[in-house]
Backbone as numpy.savetxt, mean C-alpha at the origin, in Angstrom:
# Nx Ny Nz CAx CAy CAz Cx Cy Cz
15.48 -14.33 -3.07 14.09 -13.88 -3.07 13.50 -14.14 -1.68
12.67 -12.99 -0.73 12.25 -13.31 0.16 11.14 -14.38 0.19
11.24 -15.06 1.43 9.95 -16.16 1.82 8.56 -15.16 1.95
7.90 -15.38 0.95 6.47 -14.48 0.75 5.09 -15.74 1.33
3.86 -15.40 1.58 3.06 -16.44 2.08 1.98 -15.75 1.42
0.81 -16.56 0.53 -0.20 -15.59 -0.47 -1.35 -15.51 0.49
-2.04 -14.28 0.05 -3.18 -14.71 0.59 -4.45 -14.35 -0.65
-5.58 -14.94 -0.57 -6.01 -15.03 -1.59 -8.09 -15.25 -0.98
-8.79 -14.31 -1.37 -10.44 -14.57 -1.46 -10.81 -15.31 -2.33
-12.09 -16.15 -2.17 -12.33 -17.00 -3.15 -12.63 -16.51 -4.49
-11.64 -17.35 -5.24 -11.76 -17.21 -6.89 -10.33 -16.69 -7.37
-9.41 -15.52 -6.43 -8.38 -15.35 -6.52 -7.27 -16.22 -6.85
-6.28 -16.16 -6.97 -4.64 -16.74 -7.19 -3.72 -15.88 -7.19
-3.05 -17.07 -6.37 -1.39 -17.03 -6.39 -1.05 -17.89 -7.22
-0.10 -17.48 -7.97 0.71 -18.62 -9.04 2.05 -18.53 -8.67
3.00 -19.45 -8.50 4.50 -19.39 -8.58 4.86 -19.29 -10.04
5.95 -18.62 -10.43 6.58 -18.51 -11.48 7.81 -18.82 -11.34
8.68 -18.94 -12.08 10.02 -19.51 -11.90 10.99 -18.36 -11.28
10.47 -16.95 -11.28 11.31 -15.97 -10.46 10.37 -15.49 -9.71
9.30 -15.85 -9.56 7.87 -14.39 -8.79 6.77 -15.34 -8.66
6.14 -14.58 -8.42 4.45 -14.76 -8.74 3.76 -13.95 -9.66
2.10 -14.83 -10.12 1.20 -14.03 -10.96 0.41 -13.90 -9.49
-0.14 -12.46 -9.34 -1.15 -12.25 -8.61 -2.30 -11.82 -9.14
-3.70 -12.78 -9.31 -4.83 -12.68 -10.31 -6.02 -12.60 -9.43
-6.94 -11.51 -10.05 -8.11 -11.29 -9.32 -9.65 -11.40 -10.13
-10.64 -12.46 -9.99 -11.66 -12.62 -11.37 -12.66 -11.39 -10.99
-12.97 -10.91 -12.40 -14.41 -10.56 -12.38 -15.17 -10.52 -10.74
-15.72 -9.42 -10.95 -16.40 -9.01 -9.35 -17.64 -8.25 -9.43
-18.90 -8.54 -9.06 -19.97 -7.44 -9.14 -19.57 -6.71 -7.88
-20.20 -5.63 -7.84 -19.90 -4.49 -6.58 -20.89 -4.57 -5.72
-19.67 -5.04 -4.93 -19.70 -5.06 -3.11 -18.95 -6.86 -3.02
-18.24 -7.14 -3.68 -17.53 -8.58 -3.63 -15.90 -8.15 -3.59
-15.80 -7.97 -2.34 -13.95 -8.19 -2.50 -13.64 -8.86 -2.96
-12.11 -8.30 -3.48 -10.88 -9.68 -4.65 -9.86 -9.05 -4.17
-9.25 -10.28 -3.71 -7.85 -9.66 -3.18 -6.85 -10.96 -3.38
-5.76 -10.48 -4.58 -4.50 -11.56 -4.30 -3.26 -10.91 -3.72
-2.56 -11.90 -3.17 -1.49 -10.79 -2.01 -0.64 -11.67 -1.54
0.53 -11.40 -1.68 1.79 -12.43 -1.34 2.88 -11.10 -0.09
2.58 -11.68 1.21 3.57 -10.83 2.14 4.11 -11.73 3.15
4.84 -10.38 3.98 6.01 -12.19 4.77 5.58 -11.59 6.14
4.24 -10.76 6.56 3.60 -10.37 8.51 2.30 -10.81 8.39
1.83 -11.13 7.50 0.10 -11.43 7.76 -0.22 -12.71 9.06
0.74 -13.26 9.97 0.44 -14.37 11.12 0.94 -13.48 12.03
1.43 -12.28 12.14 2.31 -11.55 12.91 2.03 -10.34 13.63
2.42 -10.32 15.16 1.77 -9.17 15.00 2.86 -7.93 15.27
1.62 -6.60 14.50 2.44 -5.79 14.25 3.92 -5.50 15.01
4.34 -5.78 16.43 5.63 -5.46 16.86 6.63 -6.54 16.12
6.40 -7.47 15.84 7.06 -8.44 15.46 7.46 -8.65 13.78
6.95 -7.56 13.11 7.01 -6.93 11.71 8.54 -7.42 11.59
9.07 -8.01 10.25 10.14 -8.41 9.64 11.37 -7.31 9.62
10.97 -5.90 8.98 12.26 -5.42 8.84 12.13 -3.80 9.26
13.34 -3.62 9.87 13.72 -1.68 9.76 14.50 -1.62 8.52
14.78 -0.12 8.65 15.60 0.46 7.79 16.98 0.80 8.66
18.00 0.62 7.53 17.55 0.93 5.82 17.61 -0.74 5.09
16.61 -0.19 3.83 16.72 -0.99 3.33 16.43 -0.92 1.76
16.51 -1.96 1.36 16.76 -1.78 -0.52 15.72 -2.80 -0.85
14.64 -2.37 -2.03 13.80 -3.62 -2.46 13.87 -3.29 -3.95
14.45 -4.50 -4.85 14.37 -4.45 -6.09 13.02 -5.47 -6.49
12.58 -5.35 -7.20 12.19 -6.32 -8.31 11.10 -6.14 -9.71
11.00 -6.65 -10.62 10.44 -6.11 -12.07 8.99 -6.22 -11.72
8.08 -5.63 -12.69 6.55 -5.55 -12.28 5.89 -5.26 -13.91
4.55 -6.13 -13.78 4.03 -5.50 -14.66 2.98 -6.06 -14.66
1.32 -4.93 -15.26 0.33 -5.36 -14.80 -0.60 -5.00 -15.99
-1.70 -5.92 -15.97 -2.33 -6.31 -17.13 -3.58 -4.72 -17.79
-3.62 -4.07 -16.85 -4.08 -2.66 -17.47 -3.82 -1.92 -16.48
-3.95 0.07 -17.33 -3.04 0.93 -16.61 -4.13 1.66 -15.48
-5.80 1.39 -15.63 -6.49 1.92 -14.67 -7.59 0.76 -14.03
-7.02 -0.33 -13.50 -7.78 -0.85 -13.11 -8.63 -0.40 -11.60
-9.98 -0.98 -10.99 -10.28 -0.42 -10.17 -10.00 -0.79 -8.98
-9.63 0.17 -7.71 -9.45 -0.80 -7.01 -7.71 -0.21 -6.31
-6.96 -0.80 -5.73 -5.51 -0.40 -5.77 -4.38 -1.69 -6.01
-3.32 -1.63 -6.40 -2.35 -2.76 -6.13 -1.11 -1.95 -6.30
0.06 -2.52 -5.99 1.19 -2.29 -5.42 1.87 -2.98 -5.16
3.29 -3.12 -4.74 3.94 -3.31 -3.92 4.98 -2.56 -2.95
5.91 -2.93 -1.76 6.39 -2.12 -0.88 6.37 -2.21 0.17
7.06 -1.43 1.36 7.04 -1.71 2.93 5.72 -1.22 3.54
5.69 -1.52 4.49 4.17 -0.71 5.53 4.15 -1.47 6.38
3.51 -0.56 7.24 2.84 -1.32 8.82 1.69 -1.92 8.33
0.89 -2.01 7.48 -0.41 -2.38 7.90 -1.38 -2.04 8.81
-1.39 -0.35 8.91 -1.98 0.46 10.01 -3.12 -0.10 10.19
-4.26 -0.48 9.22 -5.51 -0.50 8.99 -5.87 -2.22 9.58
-5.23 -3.01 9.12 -5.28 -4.43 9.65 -6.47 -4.86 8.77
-6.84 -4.21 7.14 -8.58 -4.79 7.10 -8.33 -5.93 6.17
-7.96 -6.88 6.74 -8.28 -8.14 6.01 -9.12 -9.41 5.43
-10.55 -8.25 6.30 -11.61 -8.92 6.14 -12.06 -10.66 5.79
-11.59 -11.04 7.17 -11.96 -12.52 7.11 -11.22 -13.20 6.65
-9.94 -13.16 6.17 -8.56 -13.84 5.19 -8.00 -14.67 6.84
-7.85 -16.02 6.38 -7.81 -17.17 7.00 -6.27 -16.89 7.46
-5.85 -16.75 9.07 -4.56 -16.55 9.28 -4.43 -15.42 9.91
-5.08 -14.32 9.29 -4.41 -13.22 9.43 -4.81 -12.73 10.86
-3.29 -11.67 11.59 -3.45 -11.49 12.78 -4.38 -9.98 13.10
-5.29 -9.90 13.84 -6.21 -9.19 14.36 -5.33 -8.33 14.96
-5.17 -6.45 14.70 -4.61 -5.64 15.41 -4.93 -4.41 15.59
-5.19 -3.52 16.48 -5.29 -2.60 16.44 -4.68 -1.58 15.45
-5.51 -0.56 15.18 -4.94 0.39 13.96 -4.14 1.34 14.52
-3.19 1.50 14.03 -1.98 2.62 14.27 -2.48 3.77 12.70
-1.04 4.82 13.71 -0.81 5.97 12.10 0.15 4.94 11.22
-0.33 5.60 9.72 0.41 4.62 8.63 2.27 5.07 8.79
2.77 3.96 8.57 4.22 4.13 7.79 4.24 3.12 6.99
4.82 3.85 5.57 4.72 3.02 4.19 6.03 4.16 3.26
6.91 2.84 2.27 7.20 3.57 1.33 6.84 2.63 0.14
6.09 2.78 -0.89 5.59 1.70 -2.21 5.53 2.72 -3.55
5.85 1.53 -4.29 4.83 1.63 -5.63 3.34 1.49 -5.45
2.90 2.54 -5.98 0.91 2.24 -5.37 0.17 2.76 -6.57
-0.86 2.43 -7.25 -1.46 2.25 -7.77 -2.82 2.24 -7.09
-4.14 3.56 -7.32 -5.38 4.04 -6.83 -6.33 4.75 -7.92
-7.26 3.61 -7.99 -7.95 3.99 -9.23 -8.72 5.44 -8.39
-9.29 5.90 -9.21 -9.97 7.30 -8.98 -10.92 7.64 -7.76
-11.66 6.67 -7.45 -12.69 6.42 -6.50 -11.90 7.00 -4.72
-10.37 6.14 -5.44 -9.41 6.16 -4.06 -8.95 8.21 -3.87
-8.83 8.72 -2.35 -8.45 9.90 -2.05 -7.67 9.72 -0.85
-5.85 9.42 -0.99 -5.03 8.70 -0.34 -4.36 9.69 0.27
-4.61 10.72 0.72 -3.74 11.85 0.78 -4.47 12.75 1.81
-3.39 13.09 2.99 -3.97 14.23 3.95 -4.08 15.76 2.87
-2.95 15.84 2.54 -2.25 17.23 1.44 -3.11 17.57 0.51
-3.35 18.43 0.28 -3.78 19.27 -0.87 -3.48 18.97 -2.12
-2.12 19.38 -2.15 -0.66 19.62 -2.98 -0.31 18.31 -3.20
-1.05 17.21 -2.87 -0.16 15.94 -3.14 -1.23 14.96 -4.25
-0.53 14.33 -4.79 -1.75 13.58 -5.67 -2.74 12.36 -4.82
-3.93 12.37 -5.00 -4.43 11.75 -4.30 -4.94 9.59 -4.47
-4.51 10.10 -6.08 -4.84 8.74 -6.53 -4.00 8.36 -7.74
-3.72 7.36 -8.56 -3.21 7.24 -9.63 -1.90 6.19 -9.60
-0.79 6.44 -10.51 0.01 5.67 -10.55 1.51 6.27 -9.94
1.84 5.94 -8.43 2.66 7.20 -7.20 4.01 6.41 -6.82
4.54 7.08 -6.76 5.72 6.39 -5.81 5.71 7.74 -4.47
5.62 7.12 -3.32 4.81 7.74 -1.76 4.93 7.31 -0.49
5.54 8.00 0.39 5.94 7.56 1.41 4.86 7.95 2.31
4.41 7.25 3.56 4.33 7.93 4.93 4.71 8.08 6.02
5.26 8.50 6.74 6.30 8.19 8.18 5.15 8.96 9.48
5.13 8.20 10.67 4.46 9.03 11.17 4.97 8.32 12.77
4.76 8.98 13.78 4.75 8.39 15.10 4.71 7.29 15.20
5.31 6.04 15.97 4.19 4.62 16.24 3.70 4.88 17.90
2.48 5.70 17.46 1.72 5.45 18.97 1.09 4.16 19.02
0.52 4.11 19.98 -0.08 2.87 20.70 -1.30 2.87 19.78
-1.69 1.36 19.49 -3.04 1.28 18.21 -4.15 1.53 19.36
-4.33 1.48 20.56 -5.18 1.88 21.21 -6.18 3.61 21.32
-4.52 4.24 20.90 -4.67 5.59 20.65 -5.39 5.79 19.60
-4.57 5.41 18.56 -5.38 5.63 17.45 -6.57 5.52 17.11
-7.02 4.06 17.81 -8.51 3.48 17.69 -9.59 4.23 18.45
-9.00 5.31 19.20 -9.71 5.91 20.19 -10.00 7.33 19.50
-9.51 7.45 18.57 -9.60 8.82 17.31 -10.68 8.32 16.42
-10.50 7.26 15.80 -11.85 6.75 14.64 -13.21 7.60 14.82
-13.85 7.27 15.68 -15.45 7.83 16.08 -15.08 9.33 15.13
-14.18 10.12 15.48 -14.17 11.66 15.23 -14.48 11.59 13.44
-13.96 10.61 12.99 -14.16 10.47 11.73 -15.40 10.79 10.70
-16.32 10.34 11.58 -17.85 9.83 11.14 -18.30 11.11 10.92
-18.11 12.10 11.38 -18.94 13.39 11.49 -18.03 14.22 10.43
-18.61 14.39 9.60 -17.83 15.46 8.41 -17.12 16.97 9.14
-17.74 17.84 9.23 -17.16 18.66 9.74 -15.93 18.67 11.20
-16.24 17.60 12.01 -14.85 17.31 12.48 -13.86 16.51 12.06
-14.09 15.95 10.71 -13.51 14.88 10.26 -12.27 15.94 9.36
-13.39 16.85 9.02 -12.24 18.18 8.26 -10.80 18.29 9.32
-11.61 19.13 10.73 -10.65 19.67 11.39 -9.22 18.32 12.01
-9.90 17.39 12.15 -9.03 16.44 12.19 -7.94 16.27 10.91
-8.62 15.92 9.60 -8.00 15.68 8.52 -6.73 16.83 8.74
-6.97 17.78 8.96 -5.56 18.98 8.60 -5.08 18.81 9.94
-5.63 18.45 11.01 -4.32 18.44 12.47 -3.68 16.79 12.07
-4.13 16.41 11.32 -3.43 14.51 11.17 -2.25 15.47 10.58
-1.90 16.52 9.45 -1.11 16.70 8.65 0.23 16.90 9.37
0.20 17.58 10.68 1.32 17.43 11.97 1.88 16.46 12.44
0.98 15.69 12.19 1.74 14.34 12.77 1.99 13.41 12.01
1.39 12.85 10.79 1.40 11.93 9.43 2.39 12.86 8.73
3.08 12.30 8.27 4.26 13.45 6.94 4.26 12.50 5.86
3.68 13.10 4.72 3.79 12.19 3.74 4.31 12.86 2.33
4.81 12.26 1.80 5.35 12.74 0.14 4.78 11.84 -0.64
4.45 12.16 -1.87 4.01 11.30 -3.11 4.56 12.12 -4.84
4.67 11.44 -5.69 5.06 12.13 -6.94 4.12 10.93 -7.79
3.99 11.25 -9.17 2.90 10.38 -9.94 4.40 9.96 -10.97
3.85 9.04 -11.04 5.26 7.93 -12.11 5.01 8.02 -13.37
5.88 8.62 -14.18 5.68 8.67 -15.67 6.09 7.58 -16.63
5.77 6.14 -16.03 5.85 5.03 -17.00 4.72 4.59 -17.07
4.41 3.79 -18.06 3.46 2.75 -18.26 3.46 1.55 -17.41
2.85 1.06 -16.71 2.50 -0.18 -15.82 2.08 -1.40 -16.84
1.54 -1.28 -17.54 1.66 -2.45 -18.13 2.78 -2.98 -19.23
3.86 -2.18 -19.07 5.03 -3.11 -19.82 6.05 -3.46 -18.47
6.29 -3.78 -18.75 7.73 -4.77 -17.67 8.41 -3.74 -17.70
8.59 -3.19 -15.85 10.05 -1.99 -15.87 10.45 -3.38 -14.43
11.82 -2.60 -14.61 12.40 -2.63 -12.89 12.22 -1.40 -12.12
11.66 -1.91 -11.23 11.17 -0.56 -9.71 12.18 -1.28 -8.28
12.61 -0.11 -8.13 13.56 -0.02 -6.72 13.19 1.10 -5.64
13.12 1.08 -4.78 13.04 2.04 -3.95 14.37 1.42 -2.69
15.03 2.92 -2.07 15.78 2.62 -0.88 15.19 3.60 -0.14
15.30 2.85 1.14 14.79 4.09 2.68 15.82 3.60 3.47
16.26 4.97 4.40 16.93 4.80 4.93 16.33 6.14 6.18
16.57 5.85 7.32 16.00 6.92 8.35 16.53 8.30 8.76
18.14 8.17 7.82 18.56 9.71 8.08 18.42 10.28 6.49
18.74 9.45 5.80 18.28 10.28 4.26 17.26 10.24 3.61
16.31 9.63 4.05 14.69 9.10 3.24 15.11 8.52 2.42
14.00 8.47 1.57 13.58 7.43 0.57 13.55 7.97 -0.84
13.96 6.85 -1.86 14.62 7.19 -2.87 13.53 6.05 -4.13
13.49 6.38 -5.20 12.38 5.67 -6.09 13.07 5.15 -7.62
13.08 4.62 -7.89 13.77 4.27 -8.95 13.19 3.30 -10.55
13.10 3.55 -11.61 12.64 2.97 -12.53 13.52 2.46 -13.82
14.02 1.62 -14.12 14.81 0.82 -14.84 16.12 1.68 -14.78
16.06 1.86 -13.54 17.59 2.28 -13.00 17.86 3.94 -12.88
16.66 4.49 -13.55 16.64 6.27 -13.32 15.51 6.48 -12.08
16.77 7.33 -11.32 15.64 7.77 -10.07 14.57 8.74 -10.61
13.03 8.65 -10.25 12.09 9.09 -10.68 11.58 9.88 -9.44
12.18 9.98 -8.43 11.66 10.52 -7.23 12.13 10.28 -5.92
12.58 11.46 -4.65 12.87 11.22 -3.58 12.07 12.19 -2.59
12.62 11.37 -1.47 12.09 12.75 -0.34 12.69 12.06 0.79
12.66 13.70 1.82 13.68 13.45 2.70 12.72 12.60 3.69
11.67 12.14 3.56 10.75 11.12 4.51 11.05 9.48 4.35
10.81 8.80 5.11 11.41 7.73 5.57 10.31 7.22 6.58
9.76 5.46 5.96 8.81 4.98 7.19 9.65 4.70 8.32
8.80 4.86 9.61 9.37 4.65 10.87 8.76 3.09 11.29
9.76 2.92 12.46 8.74 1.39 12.99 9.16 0.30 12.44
8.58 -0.91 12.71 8.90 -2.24 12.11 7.70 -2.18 10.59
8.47 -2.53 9.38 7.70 -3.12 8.60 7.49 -4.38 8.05
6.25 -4.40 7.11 6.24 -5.51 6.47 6.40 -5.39 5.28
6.44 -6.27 3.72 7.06 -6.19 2.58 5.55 -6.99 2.28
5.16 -6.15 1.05 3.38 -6.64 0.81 3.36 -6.22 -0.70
3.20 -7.10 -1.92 2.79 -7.60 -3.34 1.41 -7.46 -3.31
0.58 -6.63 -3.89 -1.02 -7.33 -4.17 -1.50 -6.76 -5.28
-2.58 -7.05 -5.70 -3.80 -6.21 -6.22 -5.37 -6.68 -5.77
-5.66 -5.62 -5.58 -7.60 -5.94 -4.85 -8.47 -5.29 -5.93
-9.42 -5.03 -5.12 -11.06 -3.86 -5.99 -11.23 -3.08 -4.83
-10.41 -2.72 -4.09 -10.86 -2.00 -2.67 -10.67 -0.42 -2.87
-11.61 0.68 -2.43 -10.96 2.13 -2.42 -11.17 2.51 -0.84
-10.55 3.76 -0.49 -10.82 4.40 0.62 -10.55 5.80 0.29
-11.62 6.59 0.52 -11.07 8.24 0.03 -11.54 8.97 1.81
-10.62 10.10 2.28 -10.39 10.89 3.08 -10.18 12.22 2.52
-11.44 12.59 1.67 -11.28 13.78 0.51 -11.51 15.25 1.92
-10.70 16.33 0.92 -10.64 17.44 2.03 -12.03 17.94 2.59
-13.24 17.38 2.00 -14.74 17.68 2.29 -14.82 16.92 3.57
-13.94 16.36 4.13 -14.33 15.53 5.29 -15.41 13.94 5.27
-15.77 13.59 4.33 -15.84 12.77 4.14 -15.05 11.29 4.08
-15.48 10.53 5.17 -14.67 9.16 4.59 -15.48 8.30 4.30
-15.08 7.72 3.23 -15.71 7.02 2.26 -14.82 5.52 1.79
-15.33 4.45 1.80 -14.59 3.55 2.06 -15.70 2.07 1.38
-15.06 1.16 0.32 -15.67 0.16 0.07 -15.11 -0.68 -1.09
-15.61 -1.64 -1.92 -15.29 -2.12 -2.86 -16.24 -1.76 -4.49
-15.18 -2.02 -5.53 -15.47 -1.77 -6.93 -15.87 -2.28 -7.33
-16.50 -2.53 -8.67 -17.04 -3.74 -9.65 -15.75 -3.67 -10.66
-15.77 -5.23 -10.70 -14.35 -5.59 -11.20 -14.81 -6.02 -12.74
-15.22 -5.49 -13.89 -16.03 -6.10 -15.16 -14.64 -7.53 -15.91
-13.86 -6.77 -15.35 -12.55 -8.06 -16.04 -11.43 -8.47 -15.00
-11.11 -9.55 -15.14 -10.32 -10.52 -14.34 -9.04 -9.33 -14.35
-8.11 -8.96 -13.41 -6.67 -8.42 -13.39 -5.77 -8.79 -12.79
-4.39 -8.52 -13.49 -3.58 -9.43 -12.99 -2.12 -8.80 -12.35
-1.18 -8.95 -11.86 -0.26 -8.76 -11.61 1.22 -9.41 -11.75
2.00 -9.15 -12.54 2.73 -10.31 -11.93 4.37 -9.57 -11.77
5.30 -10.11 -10.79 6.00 -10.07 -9.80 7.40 -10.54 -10.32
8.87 -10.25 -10.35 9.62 -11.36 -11.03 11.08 -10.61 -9.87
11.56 -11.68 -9.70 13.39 -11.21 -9.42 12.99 -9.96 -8.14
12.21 -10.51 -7.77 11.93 -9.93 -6.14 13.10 -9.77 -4.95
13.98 -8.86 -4.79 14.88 -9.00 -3.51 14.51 -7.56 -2.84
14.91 -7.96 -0.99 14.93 -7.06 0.15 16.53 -7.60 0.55
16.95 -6.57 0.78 17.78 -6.50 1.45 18.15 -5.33 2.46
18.93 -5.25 3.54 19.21 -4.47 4.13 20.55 -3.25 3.88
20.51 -2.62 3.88 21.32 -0.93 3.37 20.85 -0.40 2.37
């Protein structure tokens, strides 16, 4: 099992379990982040990210309801966004384009998707691969955001350079499956659910990643109206996550 390090807002937990962790988030009025989160780059910075591909991540999952608000997951990523809002440790970085392949979970509020054609929220197995330009670059694009109508024309020229796939998972999240995904950089990435592949594509994250467990109350939507829209949920009940027989390995 990899060396994971939690991170946790007040009221949150990490629990050890005898194979995993519980990752638990209480009750929240809206505008109160909750975030529990067990990863092995949060002191790190992004060049110094743990692993390339290819690589293999097994381990079982299961979570205490099927639409909670908010997102959780697990899986590889850069951590394009860096928003850790004030979490004790964590390294300050400029924002890059995303590369990610996860299990993800986006309650409705969330609009995760450049594509049309792709689902934008829900229960996904979803890759993104994209350039690693310089986070300077990137950060130098944001402003264009703010203004809806260029935020459009941007949104569809990102689609050239961001490549992303997503499919929606036809299990239940709250019973115990095993989830696997493999990426590899000449064949992409591959999705797997108590041992039946549920989804591939020939995309593959690029770059150094990190390996990141959580669940929050956080959304961000980039809906095709050009709007970005970005904040936290009201959490009416405590949710939980929990984690078991966790391995990364490489091929």
């Amino acid at each position: 099992m990899p060396v994971l390090n939690p991170s946790c807002t007040p009221g949150a937990q990490v629990t050890a379990l005898a194979e995993g962790w519980r990752l638990e988030i209480p009750p929240a009025a809206a505008g109160r982040y909750q975030l529990a989160q067990v990863d092995d780059y949060t002191s790190l910075a992004r060049r110094a990210f743990p692993h390339r591909l290819p690589l293999r991540l097994e381990l079982h999952a299961q979570v205490s309801a099927p639409n909670l608000p908010g997102t959780w997951g697990f899986g590889l990523w850069n951590d394009p966004f860096s928003l850790r809002l004030g979490l004790r440790g964590a390294q300050q970085r400029l924002p890059v384009l995303p590369n990610c392949a996860w299990f993800f979970h986006a309650s409705p509020h969330n609009y995760l998707s450049l594509r049309d054609d792709l689902p934008p929220h829900g229960w996904l197995a979803g890759v993104f691969s994209a350039p690693p330009l310089p986070g300077l670059a990137t950060a130098l694009g944001l402003p264009g955001l703010l203004w809806p109508p260029l935020a459009r024309l941007l949104r569809r020229a990102l689609r050239a350079v961001i490549h992303e796939d997503a499919a929606r998972l036809p299990v239940d999240p709250t019973q115990e499956h095993a989830y696997a995904l493999e990426a590899d950089a000449q064949h992409g990435t591959r999705f797997f659910v108590d041992g039946d592949l549920v989804f591939q594509t020939h995309l593959a994250p690029r770059g150094r990643l990190g390996l990141v467990l959580w669940v929050d109350n956080q959304f961000a939507a980039f809906a095709p109206d050009g709007r970005l829209r970005f904040g936290v949920l009201p959490s009416p009940q405590a949710a939980w996550l929990e984690l078991r027989q966790v391995h990364l390995r490489a091929g």
